[in-house]
C-alpha positions as CSV (number, residue, x, y, z in Angstrom):
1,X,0.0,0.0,0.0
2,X,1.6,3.6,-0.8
3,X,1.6,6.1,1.7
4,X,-0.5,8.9,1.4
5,X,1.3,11.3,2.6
6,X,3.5,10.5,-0.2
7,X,0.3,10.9,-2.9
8,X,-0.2,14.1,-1.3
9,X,3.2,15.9,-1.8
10,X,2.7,14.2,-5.7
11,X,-0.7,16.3,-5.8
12,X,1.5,19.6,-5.3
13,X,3.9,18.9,-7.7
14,X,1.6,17.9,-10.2
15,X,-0.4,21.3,-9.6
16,X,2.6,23.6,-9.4
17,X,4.8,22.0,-12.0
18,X,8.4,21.7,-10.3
19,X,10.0,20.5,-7.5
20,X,11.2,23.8,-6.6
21,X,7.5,25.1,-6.7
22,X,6.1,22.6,-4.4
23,X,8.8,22.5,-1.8
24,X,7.8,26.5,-1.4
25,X,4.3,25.4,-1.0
26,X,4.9,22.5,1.6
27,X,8.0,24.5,3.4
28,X,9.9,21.3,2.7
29,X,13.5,21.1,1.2
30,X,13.8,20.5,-2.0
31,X,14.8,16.7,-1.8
32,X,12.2,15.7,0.1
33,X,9.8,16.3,-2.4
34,X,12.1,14.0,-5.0
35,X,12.5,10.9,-2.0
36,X,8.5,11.5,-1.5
37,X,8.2,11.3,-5.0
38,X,10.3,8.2,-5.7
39,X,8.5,6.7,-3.0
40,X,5.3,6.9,-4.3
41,X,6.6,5.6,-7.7
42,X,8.1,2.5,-6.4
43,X,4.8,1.8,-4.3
44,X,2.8,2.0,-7.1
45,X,5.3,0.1,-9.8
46,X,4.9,3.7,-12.1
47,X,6.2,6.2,-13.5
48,X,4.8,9.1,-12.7
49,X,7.3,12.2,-13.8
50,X,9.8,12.6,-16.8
51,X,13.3,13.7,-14.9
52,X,14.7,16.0,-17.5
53,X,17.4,18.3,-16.4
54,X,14.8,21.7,-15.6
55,X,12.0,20.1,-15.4
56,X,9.6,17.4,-14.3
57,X,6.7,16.9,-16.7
58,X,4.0,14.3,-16.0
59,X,3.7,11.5,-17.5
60,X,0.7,9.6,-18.9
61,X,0.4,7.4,-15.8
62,X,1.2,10.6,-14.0
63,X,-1.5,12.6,-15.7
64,X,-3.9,10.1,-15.8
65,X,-3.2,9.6,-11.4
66,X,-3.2,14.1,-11.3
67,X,-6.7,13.7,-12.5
68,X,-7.7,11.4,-9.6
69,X,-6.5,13.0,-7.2
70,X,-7.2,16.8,-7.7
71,X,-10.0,16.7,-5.4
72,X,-7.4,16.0,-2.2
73,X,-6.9,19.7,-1.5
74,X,-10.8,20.2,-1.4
75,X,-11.2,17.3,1.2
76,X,-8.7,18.2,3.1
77,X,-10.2,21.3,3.6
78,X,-13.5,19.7,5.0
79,X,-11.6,17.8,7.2
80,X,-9.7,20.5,8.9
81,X,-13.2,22.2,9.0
82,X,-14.9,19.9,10.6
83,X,-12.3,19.3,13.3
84,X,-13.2,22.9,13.8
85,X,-16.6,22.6,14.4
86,X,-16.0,19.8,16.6
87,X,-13.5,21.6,18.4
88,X,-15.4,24.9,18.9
89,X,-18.7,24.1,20.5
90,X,-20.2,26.2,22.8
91,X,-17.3,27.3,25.0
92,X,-14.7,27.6,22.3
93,X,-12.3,30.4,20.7
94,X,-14.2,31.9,17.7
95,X,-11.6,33.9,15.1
96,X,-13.2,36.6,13.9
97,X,-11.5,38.9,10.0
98,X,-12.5,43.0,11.0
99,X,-11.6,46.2,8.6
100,X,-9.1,47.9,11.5
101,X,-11.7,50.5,11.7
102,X,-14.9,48.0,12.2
103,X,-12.5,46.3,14.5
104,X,-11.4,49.4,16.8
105,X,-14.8,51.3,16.9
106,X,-17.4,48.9,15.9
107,X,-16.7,45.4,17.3
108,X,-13.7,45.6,20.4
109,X,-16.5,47.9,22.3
110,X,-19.0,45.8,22.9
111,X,-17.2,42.4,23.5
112,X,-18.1,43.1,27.2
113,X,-21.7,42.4,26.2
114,X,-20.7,39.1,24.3
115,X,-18.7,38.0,27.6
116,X,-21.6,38.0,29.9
117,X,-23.5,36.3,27.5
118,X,-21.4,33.6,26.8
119,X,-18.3,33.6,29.9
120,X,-17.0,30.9,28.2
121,X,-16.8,32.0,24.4
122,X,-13.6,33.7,23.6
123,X,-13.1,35.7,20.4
124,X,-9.9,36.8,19.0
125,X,-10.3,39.8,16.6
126,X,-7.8,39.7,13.3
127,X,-7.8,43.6,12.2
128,X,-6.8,43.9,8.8
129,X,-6.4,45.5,5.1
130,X,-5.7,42.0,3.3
131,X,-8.4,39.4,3.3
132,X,-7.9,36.4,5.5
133,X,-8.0,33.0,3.8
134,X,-11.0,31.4,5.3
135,X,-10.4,28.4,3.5
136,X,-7.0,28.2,5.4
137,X,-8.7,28.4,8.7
138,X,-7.0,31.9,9.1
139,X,-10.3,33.2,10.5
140,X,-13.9,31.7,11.3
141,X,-15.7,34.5,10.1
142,X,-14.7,37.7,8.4
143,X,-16.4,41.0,7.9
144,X,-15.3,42.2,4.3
145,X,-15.8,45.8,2.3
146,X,-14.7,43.4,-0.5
147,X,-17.4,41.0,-2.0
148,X,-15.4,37.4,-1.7
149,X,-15.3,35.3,-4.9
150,X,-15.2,32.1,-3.2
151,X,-18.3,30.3,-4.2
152,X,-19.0,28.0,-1.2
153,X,-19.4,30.7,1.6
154,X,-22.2,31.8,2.5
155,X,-22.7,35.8,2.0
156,X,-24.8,38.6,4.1
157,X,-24.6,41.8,3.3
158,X,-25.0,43.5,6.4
159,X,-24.4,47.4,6.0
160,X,-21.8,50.2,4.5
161,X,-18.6,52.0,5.2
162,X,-18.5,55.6,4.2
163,X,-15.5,57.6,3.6
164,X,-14.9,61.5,4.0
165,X,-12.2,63.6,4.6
166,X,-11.2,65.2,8.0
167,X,-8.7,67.5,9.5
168,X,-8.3,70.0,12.1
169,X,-9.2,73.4,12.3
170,X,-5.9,74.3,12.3
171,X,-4.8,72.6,9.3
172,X,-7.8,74.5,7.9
173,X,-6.6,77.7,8.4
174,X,-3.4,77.0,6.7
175,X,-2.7,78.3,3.0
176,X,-4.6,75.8,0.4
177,X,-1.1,75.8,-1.2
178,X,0.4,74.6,2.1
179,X,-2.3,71.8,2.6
180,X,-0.8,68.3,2.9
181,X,-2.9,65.2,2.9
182,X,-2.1,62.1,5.1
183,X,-2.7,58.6,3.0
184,X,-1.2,54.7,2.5
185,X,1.4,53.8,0.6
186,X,1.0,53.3,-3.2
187,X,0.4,50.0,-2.7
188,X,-3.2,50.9,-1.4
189,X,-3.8,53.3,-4.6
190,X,-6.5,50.8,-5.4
191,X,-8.5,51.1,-2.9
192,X,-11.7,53.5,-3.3
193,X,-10.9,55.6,-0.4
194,X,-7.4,56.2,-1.5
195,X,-8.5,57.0,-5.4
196,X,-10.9,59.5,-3.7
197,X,-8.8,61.0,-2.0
198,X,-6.3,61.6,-4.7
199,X,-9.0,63.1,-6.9
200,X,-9.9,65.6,-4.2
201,X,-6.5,66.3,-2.7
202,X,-5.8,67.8,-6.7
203,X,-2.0,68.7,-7.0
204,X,-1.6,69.1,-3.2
205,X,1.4,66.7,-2.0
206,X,0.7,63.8,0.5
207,X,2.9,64.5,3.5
208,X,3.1,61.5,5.6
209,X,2.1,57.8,4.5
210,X,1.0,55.3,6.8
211,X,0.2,51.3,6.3
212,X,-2.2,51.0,8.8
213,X,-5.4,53.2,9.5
214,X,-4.6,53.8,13.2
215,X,-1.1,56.2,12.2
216,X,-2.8,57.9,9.6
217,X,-5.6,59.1,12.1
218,X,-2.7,60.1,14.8
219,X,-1.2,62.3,12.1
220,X,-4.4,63.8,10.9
221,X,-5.5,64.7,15.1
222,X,-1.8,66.6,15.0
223,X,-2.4,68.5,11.9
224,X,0.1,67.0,10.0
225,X,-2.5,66.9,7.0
226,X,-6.2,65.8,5.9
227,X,-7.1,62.0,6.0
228,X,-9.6,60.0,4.5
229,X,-11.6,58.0,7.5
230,X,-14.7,55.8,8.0
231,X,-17.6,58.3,8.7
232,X,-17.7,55.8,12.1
233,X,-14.4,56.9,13.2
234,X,-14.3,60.2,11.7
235,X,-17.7,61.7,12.8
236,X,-16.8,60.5,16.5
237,X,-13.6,62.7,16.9
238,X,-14.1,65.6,18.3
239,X,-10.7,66.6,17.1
240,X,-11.3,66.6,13.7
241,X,-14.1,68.2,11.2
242,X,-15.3,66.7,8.2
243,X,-14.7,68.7,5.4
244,X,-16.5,69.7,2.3
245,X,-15.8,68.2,-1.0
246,X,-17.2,69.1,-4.5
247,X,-17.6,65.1,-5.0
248,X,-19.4,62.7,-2.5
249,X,-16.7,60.0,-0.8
250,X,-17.0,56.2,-1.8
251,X,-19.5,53.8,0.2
252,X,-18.4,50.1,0.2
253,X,-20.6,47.3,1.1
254,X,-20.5,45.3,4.5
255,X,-20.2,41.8,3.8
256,X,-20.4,39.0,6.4
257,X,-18.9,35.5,5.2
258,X,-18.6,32.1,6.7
259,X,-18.5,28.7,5.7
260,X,-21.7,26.3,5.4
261,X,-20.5,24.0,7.9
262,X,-18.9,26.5,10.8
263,X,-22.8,28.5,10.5
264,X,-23.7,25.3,12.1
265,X,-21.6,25.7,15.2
266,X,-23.3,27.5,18.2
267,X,-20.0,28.8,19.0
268,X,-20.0,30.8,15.8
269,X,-23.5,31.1,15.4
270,X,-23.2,33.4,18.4
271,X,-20.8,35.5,17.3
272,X,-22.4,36.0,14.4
273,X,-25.3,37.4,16.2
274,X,-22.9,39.9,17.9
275,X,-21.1,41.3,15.1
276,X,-25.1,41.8,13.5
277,X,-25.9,43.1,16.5
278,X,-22.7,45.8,16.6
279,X,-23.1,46.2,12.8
280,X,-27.1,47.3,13.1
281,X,-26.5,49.8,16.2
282,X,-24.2,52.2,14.7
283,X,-26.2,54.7,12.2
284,X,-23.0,55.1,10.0
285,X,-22.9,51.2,8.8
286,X,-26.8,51.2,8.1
287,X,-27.6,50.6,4.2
């Protein structure tokens, strides 16, 4: 009988083409991926690779096997899925995917309430930009201004994050031609809020760049320049004042997202509830 461990390191290969590929995927060394792979052939009496001097193409036998087993990744998904419902339960540790400014204003207030509810349940918050690979079981459930694309979670659209643009009053009274704007890097240029703000800012420099949401609000409270902000952060500091614009900032939809199968926990099915609940009682996330 092969090992399966073995037909699982051939499943990478065959999906990312090289040896050098799939050791980066499997954070294996190189030649382990060639002794799995010999391995597997002598269990099986094939031969499942061509050993050219750059390359590893398949062979019949090891096209013909690729094709059998390309559904491995998928079920090993569902298994480490349902080890996490089974692990979870009702007094479990429920990861939760936030926007940094959902996560701040929005969610971290009101885990008090969740706590007395449920002493047991423990949540751990991820704030971030990038999306978290659900799939991966880098989070339970994430809260998304991005619609995901992956087909088998389930989708709620639960509200929307409005920009605009604050500063102080100081920074107001400086020259227009003096006016410097706060933003992220150019790596975030494709983000709405950060196109926006480039349209209104007009030939006015940026003065201070920031990756995180948190730095570029510090800066914009000490009048280093004007910042783009949620209107649920924004509208809430009493340091800052919106300012008008000759075009309306961007509104991105709130999306909840969670797998078929976690839903079914109570554990998650609580939290859930809780990040509806926080979602529906601020007025600047309503649709």
């Amino acid at each position: 009988m092969f090992d399966w461990q073995d037909l699982y390191f051939f499943t990478v290969l065959a999906r990312t083409g090289s040896l050098s590929a799939a050791a980066r995927e499997l954070q294996v060394e190189h030649a382990t991926v060639g002794r799995r792979l010999d391995a597997l052939e002598a269990s099986l009496g094939l031969r499942l690779v061509d050993r050219l001097p750059r390359s590893r193409p398949l062979t019949a036998e090891g096209r013909a096997l690729a094709s059998l087993t390309g559904s491995m990744a998928g079920i090993a998904t569902q298994v480490q899925q349902l080890s996490r419902v089974a692990a979870l339960g009702v007094a479990g540790t429920v990861r939760v995917s936030a926007p940094p400014s959902l996560a701040l204003q929005c969610i971290a207030p009101n885990i008090g309430v969740l706590r007395e509810q449920y002493p047991k349940l423990n949540v751990v918050l991820l704030p971030a930009l990038s999306l978290a690979a659900l799939d991966k079981g880098e989070a339970d459930i994430a809260l998304r201004t991005v619609r995901p694309e992956e087909g088998a979670l389930v989708l709620r659209k639960v509200g929307a994050v409005r920009f605009a643009l604050y500063a102080t009053a100081q920074w107001r009274a400086t020259p227009a031609e003096q006016q410097g704007f706060v933003a992220y890097d150019e790596s975030c240029d494709h983000l709405p809020q950060q196109a926006w703000l480039h349209q209104v800012r007009r030939q006015r420099p940026v003065v201070f760049r920031a990756g995180d949401l948190a730095s570029q609000h510090m800066a914009a409270r000490c009048s280093v320049g004007a910042v783009v902000l949620p209107t649920i952060i924004g509208d809430h500091d009493t340091t800052l004042q919106r300012l008008p614009v000759d075009t309306e900032g961007p509104i991105r939809d709130l999306w909840l997202a969670v797998y078929p199968d976690l839903r079914r926990s109570p554990a998650v099915k609580a939290v859930m509830d809780f990040l509806l609940g926080c979602v529906r009682q601020q007025p600047e996330l309503r649709v």
